[in-house]
Backbone as numpy.savetxt, mean C-alpha at the origin, in Angstrom:
# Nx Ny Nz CAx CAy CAz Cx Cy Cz
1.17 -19.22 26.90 2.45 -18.52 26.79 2.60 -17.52 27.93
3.64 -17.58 28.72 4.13 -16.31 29.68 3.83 -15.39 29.05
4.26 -14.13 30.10 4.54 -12.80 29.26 5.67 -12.29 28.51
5.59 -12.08 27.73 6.71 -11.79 27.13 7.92 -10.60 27.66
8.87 -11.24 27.79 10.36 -10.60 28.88 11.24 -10.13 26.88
11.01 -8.97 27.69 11.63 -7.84 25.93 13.15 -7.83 26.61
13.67 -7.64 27.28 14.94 -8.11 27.39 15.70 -9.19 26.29
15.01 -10.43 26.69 15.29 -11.70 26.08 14.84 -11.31 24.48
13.66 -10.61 24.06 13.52 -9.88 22.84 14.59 -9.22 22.10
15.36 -8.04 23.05 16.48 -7.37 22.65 16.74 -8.41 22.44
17.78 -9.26 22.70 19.01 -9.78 22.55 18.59 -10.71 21.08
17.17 -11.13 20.95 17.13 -11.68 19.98 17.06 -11.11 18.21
16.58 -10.07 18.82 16.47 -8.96 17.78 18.19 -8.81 17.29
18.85 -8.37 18.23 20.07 -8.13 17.73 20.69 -9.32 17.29
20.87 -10.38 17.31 21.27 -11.63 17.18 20.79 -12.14 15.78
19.38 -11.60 15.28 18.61 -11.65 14.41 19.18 -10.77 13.37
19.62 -9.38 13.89 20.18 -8.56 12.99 21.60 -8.90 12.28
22.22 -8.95 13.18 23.49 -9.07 12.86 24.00 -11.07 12.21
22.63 -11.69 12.99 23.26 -13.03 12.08 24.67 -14.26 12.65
25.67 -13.68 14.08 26.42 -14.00 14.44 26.01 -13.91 15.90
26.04 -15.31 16.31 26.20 -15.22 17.59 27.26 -14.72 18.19
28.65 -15.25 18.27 29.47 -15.06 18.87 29.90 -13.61 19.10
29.65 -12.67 17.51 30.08 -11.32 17.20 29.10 -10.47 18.49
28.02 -10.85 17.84 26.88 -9.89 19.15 27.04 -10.22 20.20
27.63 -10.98 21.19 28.14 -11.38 22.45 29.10 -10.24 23.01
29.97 -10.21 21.67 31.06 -9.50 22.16 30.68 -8.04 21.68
29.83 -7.22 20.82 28.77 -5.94 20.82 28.22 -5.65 22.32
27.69 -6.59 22.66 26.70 -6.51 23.91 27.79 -6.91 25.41
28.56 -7.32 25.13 29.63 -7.34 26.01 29.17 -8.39 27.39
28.36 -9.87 26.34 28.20 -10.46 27.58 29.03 -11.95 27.15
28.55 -13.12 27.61 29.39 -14.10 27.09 28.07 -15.25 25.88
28.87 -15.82 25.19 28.24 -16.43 24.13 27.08 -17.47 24.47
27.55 -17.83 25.96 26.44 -18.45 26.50 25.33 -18.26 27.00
25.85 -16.94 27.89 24.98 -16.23 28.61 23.67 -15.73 27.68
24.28 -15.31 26.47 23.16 -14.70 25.61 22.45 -15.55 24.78
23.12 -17.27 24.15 22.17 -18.29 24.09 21.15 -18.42 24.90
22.03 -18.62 26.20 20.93 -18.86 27.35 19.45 -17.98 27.41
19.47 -16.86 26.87 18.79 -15.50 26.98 17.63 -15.29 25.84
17.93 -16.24 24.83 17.21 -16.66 23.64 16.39 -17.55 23.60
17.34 -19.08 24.49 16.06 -19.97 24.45 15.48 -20.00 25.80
15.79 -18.60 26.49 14.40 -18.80 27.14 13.00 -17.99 26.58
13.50 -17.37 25.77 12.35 -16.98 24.90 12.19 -17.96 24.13
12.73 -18.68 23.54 11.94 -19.82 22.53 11.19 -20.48 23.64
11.68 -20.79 24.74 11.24 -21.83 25.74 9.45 -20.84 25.90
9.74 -19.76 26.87 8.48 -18.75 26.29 7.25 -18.81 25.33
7.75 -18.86 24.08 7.05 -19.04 22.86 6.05 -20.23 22.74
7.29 -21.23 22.84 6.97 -22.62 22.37 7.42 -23.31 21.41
8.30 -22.06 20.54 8.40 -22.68 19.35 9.78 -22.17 19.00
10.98 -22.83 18.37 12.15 -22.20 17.71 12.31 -21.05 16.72
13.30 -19.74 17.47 12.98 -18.63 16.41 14.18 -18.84 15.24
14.93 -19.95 15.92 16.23 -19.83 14.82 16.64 -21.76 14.31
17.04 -21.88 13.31 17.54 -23.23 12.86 19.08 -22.91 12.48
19.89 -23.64 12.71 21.21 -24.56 12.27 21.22 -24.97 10.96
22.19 -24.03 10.57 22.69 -24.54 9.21 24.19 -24.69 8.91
24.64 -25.68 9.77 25.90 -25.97 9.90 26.34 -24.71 10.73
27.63 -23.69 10.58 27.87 -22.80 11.57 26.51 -21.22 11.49
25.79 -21.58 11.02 25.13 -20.12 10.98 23.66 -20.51 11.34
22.97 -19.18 12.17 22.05 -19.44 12.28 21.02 -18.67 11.33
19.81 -19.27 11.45 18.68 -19.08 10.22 17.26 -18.98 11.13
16.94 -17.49 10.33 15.98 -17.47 11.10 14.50 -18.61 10.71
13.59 -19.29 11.54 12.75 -20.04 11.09 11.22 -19.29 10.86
10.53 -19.52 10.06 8.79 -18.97 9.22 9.11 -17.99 10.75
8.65 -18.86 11.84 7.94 -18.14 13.10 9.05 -16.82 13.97
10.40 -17.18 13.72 11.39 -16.41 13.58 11.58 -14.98 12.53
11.04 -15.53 12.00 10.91 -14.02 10.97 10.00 -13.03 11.52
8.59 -13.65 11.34 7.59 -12.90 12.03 7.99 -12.00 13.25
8.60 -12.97 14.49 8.85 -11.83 15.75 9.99 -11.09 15.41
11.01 -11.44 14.52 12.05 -10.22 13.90 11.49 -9.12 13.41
10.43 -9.10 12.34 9.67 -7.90 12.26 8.68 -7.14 13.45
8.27 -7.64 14.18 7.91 -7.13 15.01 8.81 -6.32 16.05
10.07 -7.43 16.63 11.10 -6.61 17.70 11.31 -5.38 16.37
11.52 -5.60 15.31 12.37 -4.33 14.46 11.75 -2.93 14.89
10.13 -3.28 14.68 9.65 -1.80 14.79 9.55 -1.84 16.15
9.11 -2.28 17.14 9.53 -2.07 18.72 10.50 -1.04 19.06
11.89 -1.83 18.80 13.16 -1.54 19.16 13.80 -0.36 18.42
13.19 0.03 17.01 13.54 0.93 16.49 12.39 2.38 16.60
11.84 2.14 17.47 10.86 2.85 17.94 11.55 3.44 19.02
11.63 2.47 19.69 12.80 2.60 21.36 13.82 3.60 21.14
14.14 3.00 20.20 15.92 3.45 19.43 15.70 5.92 19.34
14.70 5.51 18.25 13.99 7.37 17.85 13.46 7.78 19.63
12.46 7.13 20.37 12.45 8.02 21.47 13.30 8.07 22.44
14.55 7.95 22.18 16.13 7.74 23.14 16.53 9.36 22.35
16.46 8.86 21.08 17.33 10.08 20.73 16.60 11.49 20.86
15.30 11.31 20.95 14.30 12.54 20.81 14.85 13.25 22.13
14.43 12.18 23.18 14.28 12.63 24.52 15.84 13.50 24.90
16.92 12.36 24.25 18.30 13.21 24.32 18.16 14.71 23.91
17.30 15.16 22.67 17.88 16.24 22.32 16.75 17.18 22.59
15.89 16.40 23.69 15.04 17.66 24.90 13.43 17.95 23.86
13.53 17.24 22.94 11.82 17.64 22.32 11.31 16.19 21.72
10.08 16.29 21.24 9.40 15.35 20.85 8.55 15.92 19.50
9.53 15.23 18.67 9.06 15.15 17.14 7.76 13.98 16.97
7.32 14.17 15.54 6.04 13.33 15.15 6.96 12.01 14.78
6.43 10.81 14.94 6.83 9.77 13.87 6.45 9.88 12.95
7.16 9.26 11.91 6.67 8.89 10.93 5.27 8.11 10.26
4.78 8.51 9.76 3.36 8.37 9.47 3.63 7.39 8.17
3.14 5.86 8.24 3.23 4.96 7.42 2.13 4.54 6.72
1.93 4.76 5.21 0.62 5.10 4.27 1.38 3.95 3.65
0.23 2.87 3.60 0.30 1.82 2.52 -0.63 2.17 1.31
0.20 1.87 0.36 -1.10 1.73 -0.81 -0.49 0.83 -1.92
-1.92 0.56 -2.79 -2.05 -0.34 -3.00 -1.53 -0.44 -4.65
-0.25 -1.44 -4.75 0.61 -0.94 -5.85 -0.01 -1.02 -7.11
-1.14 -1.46 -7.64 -1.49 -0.79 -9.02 -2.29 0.38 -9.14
-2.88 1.04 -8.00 -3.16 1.98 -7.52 -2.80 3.19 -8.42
-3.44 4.04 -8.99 -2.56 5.79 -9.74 -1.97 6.30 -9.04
-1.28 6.79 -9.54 0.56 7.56 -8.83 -0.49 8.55 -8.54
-1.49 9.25 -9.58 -1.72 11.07 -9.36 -2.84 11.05 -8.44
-3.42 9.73 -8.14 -4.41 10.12 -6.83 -3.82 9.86 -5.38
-2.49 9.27 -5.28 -1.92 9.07 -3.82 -1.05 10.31 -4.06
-0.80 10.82 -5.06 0.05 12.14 -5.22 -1.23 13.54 -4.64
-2.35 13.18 -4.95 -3.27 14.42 -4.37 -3.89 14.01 -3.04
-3.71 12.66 -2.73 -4.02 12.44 -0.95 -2.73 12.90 -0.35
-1.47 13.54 -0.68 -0.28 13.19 -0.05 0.05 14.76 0.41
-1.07 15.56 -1.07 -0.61 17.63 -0.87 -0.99 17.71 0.05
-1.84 17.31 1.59 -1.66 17.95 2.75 -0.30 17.61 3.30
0.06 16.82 3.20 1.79 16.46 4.17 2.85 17.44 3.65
2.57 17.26 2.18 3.62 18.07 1.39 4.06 19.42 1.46
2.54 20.19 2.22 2.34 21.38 2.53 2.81 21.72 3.86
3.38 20.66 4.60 3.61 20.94 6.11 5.50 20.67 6.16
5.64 21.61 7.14 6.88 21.49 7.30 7.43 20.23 8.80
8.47 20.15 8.58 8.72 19.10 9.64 7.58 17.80 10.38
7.32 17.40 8.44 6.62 16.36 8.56 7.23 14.95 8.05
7.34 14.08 8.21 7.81 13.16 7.57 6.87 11.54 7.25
7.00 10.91 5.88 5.77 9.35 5.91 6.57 9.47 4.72
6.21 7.99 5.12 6.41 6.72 4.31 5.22 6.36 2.90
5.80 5.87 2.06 4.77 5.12 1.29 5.10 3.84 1.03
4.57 2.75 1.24 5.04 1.80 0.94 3.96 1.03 -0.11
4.23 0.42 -1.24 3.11 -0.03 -2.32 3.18 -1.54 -1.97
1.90 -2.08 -1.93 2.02 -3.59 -1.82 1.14 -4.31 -2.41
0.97 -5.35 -2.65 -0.45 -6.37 -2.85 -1.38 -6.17 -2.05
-2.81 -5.96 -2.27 -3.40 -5.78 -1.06 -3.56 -6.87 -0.25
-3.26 -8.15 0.12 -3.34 -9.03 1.17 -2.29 -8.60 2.05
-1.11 -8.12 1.45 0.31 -7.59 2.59 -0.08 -6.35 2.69
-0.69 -5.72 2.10 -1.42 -4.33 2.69 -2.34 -4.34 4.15
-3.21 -5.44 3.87 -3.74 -6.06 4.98 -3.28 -6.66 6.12
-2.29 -7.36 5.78 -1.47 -8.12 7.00 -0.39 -6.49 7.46
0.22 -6.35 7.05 0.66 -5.15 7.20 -0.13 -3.95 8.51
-1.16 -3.70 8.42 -2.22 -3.15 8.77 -2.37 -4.22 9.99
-2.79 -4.85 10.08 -3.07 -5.53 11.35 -2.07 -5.97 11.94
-0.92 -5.91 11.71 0.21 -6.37 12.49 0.99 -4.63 12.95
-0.14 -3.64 12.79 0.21 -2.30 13.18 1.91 -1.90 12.50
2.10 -2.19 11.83 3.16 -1.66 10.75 2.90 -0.67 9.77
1.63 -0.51 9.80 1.17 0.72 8.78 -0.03 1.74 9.79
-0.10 2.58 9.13 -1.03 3.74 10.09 -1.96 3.56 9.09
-2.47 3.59 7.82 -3.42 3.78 7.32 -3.22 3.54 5.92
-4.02 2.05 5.34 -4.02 2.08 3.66 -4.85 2.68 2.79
-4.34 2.69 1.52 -5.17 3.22 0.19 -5.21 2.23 -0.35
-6.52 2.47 -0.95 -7.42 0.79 -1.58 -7.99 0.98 -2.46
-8.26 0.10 -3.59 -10.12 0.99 -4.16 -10.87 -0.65 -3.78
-10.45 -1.48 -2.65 -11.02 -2.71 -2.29 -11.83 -1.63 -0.88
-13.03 -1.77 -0.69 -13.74 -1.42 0.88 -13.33 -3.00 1.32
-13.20 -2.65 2.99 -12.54 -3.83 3.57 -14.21 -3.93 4.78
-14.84 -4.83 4.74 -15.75 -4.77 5.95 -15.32 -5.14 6.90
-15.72 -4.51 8.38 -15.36 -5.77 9.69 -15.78 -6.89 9.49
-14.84 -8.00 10.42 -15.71 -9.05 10.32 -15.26 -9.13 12.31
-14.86 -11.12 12.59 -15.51 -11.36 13.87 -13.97 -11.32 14.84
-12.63 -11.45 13.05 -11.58 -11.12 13.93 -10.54 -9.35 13.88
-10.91 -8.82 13.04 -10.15 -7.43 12.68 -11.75 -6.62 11.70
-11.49 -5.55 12.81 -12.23 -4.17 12.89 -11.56 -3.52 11.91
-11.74 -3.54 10.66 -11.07 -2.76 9.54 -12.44 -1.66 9.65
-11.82 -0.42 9.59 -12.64 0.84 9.30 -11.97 1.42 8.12
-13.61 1.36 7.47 -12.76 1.69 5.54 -14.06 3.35 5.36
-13.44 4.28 4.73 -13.49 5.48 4.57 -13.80 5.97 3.19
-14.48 6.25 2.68 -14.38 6.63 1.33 -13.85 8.00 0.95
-12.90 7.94 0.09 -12.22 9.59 -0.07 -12.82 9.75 -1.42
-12.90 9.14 -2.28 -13.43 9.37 -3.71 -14.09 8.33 -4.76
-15.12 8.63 -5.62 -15.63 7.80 -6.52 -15.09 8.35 -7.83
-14.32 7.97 -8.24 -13.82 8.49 -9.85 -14.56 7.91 -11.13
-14.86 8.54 -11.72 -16.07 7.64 -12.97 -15.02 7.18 -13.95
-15.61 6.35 -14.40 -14.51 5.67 -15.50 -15.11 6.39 -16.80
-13.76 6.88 -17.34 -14.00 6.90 -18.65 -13.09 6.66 -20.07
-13.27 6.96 -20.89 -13.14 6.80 -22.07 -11.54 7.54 -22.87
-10.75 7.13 -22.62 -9.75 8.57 -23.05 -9.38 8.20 -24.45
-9.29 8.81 -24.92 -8.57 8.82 -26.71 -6.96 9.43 -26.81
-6.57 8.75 -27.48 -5.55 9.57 -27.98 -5.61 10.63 -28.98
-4.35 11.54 -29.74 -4.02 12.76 -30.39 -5.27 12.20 -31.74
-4.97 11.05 -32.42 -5.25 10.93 -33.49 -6.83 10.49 -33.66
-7.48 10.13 -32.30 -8.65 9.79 -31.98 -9.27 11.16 -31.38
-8.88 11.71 -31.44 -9.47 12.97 -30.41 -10.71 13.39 -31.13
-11.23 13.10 -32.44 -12.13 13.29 -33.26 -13.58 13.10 -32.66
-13.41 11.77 -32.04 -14.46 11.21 -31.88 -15.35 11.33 -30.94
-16.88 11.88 -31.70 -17.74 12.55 -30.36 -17.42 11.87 -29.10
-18.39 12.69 -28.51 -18.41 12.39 -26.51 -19.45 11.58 -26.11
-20.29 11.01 -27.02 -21.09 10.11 -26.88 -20.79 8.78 -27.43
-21.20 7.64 -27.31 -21.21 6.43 -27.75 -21.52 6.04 -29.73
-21.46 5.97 -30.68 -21.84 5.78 -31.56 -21.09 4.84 -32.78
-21.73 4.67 -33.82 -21.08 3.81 -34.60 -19.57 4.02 -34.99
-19.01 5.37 -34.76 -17.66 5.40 -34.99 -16.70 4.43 -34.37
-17.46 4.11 -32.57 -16.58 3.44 -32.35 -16.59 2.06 -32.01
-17.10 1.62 -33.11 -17.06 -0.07 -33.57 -16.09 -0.23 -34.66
-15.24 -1.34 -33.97 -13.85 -1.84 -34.94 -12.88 -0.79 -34.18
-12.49 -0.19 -33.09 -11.67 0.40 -32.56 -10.89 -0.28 -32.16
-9.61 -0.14 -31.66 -8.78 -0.63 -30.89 -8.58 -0.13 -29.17
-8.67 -0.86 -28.22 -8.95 -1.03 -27.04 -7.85 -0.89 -25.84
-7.24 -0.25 -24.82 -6.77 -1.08 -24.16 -7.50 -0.49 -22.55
-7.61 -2.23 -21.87 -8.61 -2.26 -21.34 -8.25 -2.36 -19.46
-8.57 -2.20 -18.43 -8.10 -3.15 -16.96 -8.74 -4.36 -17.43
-7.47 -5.28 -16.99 -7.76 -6.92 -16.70 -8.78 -7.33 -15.73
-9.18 -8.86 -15.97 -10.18 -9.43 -15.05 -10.23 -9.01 -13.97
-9.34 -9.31 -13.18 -8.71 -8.85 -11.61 -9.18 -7.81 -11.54
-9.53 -6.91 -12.21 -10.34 -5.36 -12.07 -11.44 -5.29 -11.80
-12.39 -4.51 -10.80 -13.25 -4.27 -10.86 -14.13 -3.55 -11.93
-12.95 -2.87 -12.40 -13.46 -2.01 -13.65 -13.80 -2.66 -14.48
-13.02 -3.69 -15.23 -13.10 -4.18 -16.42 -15.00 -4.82 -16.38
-15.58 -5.40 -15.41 -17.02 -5.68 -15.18 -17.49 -4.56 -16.08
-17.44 -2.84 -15.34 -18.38 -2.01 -15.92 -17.80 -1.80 -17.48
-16.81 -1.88 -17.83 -16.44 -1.91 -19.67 -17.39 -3.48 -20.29
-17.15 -4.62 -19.75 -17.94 -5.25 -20.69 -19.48 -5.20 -20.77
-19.96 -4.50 -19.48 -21.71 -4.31 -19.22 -21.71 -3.13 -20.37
-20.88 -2.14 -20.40 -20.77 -0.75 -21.40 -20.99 -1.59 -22.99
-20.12 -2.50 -23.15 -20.25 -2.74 -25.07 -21.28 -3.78 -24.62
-21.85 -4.39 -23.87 -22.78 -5.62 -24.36 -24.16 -4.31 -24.34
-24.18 -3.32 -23.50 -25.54 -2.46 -23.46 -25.51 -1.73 -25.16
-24.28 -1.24 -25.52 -24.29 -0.64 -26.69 -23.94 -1.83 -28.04
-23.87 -2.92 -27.56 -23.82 -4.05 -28.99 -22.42 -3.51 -29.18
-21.29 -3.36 -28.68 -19.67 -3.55 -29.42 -19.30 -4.30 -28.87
-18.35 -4.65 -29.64 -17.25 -5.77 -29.91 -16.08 -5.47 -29.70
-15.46 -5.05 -28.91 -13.93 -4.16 -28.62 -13.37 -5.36 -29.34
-11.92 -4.58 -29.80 -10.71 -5.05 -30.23 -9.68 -4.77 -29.45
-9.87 -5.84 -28.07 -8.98 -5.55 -27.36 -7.44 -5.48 -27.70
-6.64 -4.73 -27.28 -5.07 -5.26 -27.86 -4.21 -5.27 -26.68
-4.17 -4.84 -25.50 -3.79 -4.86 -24.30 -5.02 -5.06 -23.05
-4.06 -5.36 -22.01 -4.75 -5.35 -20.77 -3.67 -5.16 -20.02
-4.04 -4.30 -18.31 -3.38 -4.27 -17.33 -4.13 -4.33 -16.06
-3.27 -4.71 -15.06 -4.25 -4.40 -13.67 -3.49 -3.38 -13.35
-2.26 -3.03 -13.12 -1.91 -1.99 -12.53 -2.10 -0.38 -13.33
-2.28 0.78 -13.13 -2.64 1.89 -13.39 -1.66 2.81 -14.02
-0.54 2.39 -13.34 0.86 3.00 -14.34 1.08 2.80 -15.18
1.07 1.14 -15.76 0.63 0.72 -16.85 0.06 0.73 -17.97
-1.53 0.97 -17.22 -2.63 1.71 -18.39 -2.08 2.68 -18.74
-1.76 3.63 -17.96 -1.28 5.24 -18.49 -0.53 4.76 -19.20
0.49 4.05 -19.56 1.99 3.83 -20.20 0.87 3.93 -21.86
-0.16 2.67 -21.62 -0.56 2.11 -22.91 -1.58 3.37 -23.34
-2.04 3.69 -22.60 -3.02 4.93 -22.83 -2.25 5.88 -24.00
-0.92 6.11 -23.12 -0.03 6.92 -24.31 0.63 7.06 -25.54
0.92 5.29 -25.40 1.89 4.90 -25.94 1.22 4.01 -27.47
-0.27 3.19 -27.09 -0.60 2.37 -27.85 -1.63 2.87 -29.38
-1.75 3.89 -29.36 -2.77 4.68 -30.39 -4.08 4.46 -30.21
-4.48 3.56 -29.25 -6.00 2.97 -28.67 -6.52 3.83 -27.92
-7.51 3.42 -28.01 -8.55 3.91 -26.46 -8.55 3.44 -25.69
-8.34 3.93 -24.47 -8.11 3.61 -23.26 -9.77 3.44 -22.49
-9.55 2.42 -20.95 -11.14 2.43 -20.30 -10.04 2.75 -19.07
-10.36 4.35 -18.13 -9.90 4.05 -17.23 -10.14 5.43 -16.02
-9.69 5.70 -14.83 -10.55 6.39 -14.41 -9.91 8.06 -15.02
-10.26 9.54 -15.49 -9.60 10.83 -15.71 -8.34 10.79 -15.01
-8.32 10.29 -13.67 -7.28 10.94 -12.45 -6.19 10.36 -13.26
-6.00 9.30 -13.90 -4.87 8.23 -14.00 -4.18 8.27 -15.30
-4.44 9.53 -15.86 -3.97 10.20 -16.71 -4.30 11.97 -16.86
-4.19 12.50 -15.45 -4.52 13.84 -15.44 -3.60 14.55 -16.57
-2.34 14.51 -16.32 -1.35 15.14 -16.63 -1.40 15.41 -18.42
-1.63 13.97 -18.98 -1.54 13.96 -20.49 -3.06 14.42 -20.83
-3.90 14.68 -20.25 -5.37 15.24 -20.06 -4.79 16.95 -20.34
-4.40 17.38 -19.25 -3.77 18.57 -19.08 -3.07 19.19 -20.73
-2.37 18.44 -20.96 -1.29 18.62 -21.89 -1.62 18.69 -23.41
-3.24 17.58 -23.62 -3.53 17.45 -24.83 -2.94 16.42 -25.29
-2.13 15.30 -24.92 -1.58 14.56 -25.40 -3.08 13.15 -25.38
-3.93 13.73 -24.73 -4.80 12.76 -24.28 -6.20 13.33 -24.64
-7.47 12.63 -24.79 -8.36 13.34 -24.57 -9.71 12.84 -23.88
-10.27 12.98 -22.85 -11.67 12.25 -22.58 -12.41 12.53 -23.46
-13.29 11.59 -23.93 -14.23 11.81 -24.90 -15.65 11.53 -23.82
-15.95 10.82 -23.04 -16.79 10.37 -22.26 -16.87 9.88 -20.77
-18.18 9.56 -19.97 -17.88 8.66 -19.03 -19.10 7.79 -19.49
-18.52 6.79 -18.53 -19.03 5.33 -18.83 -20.28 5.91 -17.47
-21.69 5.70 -17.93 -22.54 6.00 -17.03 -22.38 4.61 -15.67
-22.69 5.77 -14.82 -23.27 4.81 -13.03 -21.75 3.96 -13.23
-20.34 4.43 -13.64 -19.20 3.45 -13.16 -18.31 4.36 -12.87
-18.26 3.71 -11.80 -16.73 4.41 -10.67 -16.18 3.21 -10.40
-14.48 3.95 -10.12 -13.74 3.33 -9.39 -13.38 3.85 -7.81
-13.67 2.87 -6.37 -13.98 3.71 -5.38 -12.71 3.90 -4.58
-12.05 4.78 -4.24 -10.94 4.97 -3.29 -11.28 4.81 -1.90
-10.58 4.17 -1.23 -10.86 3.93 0.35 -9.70 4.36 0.89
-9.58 4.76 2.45 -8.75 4.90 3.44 -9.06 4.00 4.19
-8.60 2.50 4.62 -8.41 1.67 5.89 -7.48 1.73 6.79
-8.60 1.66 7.70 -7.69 1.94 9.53 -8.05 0.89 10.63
-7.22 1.02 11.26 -7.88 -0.24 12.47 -8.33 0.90 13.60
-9.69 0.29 14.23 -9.74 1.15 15.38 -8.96 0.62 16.46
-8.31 2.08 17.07 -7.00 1.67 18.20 -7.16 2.77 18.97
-6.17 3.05 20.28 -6.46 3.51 21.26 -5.83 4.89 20.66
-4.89 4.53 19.99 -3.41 5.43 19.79 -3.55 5.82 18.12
-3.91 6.79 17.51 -3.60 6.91 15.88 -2.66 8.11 15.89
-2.05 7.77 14.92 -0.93 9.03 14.43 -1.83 10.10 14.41
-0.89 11.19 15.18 -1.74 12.57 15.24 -1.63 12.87 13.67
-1.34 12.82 12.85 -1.34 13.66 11.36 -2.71 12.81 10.66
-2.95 11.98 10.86 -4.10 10.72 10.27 -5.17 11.41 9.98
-5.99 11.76 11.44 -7.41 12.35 11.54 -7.20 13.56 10.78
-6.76 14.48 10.65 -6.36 15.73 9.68 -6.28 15.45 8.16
-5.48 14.21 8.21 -5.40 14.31 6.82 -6.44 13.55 6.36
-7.07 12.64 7.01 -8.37 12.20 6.36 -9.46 12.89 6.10
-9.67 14.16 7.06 -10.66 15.01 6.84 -10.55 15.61 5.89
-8.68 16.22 5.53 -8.65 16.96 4.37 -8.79 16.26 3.31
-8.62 15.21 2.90 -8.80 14.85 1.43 -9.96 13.95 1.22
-11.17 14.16 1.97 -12.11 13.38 2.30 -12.95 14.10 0.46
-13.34 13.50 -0.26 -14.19 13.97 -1.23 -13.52 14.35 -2.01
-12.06 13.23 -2.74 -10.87 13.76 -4.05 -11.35 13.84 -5.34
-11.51 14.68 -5.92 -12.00 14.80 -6.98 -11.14 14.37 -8.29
């Protein structure tokens, strides 16, 4: 493949945006051909078609999408240091924190009090699956994810994974359970349960917990996501398996109560980064500060 001519990019980007050839011709104030012409020499470039025919409209194709997201943040990058430079200073970008959507609201809410504390700061959160957390991340669309997956290098992407916290799993009760010692015992055989699903790492250390102590949970729910649990934590009259953080608040309040932790089990929080030449100046700061979340 040549090098890539961002000219021929612009025009596709916008063409991409707006969806009308003819209209963006006359935006850009050139002729309808001229700016075909200007496209497939970037497809010609490529190798491959960024757009398909669907009777009068065009459609972007799989491989067409991809470089649309890419010109987007380019060009809208372009777009913020036009206007910066216009108005004579240079602000921070935006600082883009993926995390990982079943993830607890109240532990990306206590990685987030250093930003919150700063003035004329601005980031993003965006929640995803962690595979688009990942792709995300290596296609430099994100500055830095939250995980409780550690990501190792391997032979094609240098993932650098960080540990900010080990949260122990435990035991929470509700109002009407709050009775029940802080240790393990026959009270709580024949309980009602609600538990993280397979997909959890957690759920491993809950069934090693009742096969070491001989119970038999009565499961009645399951979730993978964490908002969730809290919902059922509150809502279901059961006992919950899950980490303190992910129900601080109803902890706080009494609506909740830990009775225990589940020995030698954590759930582990990570920060993943790619090593790069260039990291958001707010990154290294804020990783130091919330390095060890309790």
């Amino acid at each position: 493949m040549s090098r890539l001519n961002y000219h021929h990019l612009y025009y596709f980007w916008r063409v991409a945006k707006h969806g009308n050839l003819t209209a963006t011709a006359q935006q850009l104030a050139v002729s309808q051909s001229a700016l075909s012409a200007q496209i497939n020499q970037l497809e010609h470039s490529i190798g491959q078609p960024l757009f398909a025919r669907e009777g009068r409209t065009l459609v972007l194709t799989e491989l067409g999408q991809t470089v649309l997201n890419y010109a987007e943040d380019i060009f809208q990058r372009g777009e913020e240091l036009q206007q910066l430079l216009k108005q004579g200073t240079l602000a921070l970008p935006s600082l883009r924190i993926g995390v990982l959507s079943s993830m607890s609201r109240n532990f990306i809410d206590t990685f987030i009090q250093p930003l919150m504390q700063q003035n004329d700061v601005h980031f993003q959160l965006i929640a995803r699956p962690q595979p688009e957390l990942q792709e995300l991340l290596a296609q430099h669309q994100l500055d830095v994810i939250l995980t409780n997956h550690e990501l190792p290098s391997n032979d094609e992407i240098a993932w650098q994974s960080q540990l900010l916290a080990r949260q122990p799993l435990s035991v929470i009760a509700p109002q009407a359970l709050a009775q029940l010692p802080t240790q393990v015992d026959e009270s709580y055989r024949g309980q009602r349960w609600v538990v993280p699903s397979y997909a959890s790492p957690l759920r491993a250390a809950f069934e090693s917990f009742c096969t070491q102590h001989e119970l038999a949970p009565d499961i009645v729910a399951e979730a993978d996501d964490m908002a969730m649990l809290r919902l059922l934590a509150r809502d279901s009259g059961a006992l919950a398996v899950m980490p303190a953080v992910v129900v601080r608040d109803e902890l706080v309040s009494g609506l909740l109560s830990k009775r225990f932790e589940l020995p030698n089990s954590f759930e582990n929080f990570y920060a993943v980064t790619l090593s790069r030449k260039y990291q958001h100046p707010l990154l290294s700061p804020l990783l130091q500060a919330t390095q060890h979340l309790s």
